[in-house]
Residue frames as qw, qx, qy, qz and C-alpha x, y, z in Angstrom:
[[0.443, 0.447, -0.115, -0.769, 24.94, 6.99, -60.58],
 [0.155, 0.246, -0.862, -0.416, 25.71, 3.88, -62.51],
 [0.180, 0.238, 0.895, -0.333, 22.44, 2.31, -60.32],
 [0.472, 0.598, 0.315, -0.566, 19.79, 4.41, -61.60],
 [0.703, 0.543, -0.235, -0.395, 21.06, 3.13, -65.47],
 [0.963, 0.050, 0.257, -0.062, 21.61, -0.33, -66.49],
 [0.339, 0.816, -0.265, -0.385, 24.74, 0.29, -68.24],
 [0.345, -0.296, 0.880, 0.139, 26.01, -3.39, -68.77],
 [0.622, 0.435, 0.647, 0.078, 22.93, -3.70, -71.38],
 [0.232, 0.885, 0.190, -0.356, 24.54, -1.27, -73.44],
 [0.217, -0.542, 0.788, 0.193, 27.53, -3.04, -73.88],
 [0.710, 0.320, 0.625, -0.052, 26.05, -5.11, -76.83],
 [0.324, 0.040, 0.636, 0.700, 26.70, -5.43, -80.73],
 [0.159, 0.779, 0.606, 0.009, 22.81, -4.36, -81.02],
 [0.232, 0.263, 0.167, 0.922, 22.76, -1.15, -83.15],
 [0.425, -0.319, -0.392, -0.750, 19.28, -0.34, -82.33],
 [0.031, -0.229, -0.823, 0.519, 17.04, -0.97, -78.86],
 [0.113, -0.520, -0.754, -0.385, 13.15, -1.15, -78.40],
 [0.411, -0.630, -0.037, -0.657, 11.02, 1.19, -76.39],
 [0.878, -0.378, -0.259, 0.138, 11.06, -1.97, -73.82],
 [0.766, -0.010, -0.256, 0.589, 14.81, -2.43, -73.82],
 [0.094, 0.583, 0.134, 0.796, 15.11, 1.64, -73.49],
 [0.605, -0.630, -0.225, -0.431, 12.52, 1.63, -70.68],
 [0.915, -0.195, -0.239, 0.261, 14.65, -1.03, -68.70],
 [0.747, 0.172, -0.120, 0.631, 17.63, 0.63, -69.20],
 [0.050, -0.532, 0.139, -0.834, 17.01, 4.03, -68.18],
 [0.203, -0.345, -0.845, 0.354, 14.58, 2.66, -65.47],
 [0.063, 0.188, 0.368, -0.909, 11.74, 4.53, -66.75],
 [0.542, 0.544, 0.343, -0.542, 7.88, 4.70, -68.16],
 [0.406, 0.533, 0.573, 0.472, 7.09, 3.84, -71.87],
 [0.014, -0.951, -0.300, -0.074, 5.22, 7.60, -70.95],
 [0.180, -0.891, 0.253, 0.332, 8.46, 9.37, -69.81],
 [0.532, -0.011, 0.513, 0.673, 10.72, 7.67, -72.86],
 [0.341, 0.599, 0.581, 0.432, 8.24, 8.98, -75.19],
 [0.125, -0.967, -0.022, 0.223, 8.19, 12.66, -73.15],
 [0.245, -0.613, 0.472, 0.584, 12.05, 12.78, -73.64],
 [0.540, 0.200, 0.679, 0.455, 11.82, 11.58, -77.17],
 [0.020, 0.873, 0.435, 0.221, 9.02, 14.54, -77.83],
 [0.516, -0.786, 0.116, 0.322, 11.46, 16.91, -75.54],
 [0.422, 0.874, -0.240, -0.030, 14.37, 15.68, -78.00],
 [0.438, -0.687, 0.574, -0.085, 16.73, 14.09, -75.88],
 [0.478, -0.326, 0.777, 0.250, 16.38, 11.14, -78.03],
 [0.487, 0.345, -0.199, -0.777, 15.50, 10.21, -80.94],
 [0.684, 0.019, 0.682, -0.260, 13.47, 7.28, -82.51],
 [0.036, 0.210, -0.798, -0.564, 13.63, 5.46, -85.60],
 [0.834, 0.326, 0.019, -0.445, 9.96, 4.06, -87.17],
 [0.292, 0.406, -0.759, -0.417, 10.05, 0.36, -88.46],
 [0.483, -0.430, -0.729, -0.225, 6.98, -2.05, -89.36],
 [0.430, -0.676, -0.328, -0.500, 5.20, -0.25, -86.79],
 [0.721, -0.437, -0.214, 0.494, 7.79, -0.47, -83.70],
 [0.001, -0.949, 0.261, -0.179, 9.79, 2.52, -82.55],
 [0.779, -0.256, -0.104, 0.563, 13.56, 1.69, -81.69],
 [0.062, -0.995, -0.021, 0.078, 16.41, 3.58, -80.60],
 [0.521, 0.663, -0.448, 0.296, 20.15, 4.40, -81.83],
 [0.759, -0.455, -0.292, 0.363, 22.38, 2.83, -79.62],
 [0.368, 0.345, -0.015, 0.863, 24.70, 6.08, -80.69],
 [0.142, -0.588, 0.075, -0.793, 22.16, 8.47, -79.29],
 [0.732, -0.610, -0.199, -0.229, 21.41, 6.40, -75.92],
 [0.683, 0.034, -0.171, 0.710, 25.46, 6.42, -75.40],
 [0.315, 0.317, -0.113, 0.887, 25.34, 9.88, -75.80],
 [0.434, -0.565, -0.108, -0.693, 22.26, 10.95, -73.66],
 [0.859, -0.371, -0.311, 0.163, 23.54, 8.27, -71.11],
 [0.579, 0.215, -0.099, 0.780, 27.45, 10.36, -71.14],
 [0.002, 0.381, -0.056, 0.923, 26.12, 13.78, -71.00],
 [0.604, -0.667, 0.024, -0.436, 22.89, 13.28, -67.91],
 [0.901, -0.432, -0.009, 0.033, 24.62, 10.62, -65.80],
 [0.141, 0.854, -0.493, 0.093, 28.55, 11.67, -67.01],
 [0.859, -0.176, 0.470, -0.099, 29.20, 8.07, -67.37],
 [0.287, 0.661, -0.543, -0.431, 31.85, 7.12, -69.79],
 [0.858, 0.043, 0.512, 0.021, 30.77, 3.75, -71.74]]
């Protein structure tokens, strides 16, 4: 399972990750982050016009679909 998510960028001091870094890491669309984001599954912080995400809630939404323990 660990293939289909990058989980060695997650392992970082960074509190916060871009739509990009997100994208990478899950290995999916800008269009399907933003579906699960709209969906709930994560959520997204607003700042100067960028969206980022908690690393807190991409731990947990990484833990509970892929039952990976980072």
């Amino acid at each position: 399972m660990e293939q289909l998510v990058d989980t060695d960028k997650l392992k970082t001091n960074k509190s916060y990750f871009t739509v990009e870094e997100v994208s990478t890491i899950l290995n999916i669309s800008h269009n399907t982050l933003y579906r699960y984001i709209d969906k709930g599954f994560l959520e997204k912080i607003k700042f100067k016009n960028r969206n980022y995400i908690p690393k807190q809630t991409l731990q947990t939404y990484v833990e509970n679909t892929f039952g990976v323990k980072l």
